[in-house]
C-alpha positions as CSV (number, residue, x, y, z in Angstrom):
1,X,0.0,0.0,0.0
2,X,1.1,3.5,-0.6
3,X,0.1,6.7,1.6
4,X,0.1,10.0,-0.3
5,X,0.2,13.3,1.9
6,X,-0.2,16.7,0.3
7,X,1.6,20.4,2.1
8,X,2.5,23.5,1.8
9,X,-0.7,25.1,1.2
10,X,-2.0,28.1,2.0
11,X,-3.5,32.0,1.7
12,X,-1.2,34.3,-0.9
13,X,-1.5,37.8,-2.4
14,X,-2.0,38.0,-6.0
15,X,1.8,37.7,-7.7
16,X,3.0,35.6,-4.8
17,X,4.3,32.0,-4.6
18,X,3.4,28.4,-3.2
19,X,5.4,25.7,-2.7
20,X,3.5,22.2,-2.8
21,X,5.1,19.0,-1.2
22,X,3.9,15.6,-2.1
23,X,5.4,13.3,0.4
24,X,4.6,9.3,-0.5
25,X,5.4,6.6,2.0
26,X,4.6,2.6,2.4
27,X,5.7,0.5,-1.0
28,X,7.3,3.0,-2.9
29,X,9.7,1.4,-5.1
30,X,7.9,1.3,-8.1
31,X,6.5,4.7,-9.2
32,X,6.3,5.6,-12.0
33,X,4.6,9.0,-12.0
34,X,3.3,11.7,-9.4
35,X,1.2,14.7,-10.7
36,X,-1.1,17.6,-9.7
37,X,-4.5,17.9,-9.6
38,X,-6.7,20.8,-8.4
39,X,-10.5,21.7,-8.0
40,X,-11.6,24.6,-7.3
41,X,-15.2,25.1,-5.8
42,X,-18.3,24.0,-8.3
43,X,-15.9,22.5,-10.8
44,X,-14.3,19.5,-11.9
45,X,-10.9,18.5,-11.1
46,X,-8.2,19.7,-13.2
47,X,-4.7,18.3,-14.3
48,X,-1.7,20.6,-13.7
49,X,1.2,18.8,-13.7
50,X,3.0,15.8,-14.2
51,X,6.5,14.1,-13.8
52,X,7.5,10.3,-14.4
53,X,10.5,8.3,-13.0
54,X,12.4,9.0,-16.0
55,X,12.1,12.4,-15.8
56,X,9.6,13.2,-18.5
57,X,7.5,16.7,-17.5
58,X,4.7,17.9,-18.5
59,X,2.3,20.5,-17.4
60,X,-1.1,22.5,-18.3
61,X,-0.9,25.1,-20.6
62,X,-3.0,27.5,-17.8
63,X,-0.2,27.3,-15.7
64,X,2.9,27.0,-17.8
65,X,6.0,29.0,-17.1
66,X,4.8,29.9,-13.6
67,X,4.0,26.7,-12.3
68,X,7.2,23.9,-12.1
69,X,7.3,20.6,-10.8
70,X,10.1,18.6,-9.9
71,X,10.7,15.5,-7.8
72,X,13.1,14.3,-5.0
73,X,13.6,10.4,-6.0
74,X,15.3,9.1,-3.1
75,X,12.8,10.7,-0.5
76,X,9.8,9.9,-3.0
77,X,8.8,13.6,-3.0
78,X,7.2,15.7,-5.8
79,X,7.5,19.2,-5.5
80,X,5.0,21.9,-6.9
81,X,6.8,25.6,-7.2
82,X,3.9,28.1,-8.1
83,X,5.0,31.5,-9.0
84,X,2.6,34.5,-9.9
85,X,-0.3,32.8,-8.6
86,X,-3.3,34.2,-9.8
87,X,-7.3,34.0,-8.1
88,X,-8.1,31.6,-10.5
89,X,-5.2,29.5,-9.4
90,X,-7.3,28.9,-5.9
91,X,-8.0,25.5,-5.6
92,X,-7.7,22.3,-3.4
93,X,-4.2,20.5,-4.7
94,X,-4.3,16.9,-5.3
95,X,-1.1,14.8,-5.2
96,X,-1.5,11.2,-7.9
97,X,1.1,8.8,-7.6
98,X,0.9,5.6,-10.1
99,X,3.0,2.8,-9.5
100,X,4.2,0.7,-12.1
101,X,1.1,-1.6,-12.2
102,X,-1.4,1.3,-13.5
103,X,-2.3,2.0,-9.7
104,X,-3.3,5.2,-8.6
105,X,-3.0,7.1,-5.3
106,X,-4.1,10.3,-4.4
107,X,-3.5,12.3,-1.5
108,X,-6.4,13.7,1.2
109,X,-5.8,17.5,-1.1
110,X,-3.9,20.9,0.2
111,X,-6.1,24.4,0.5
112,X,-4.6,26.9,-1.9
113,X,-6.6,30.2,-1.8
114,X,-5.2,33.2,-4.1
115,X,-6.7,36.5,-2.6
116,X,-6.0,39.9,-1.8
């Protein structure tokens, strides 16, 4: 089993930045990807980012070039830098991990709330 745990949410100003920890922990030897997800209030859950075990990235275009996600293999960490966040960045952040058998994890979700 693998347990997923979303941080590093918060409250920022407009222009400001986040930095999102996904911390994974149990039978972690065989991941093959962690992404982001977020949902914001009265809509469906969104993709924002994703990086694989052999270092492929990829992200959405709504938050490209101010959103970067990297990844700390030997603590099984994904990191989430957000830079210039903007209103419509205010969400609840999902961490996915799926191991190498097509299974998928998510984490219990981190508050981020964009407001002046």
């Amino acid at each position: 089993q693998v347990q997923v745990v979303e941080s590093g949410g918060g409250l920022v100003q407009p222009g400001g930045s986040l930095r999102l920890s996904c911390a994974s922990s149990g039978n972690t030897f065989n991941i093959y990807s962690m992404a982001w997800y977020r949902q914001a209030p009265g809509k469906q859950r969104e993709y924002v980012a994703l990086i694989t075990s052999g270092g492929y990235l990829n992200c959405a275009d709504s938050v490209r070039g101010r959103f970067t996600i990297s990844r700390d293999i030997a603590k099984n960490t994904a990191v989430l830098q957000m830079n210039n966040l903007k209103p419509e960045d205010t969400a609840v952040y999902f961490c996915k991990l799926v191991d190498g058998n097509s299974r998928a994890y998510w984490g219990q979700g981190t508050q981020v709330t964009v407001s002046s």
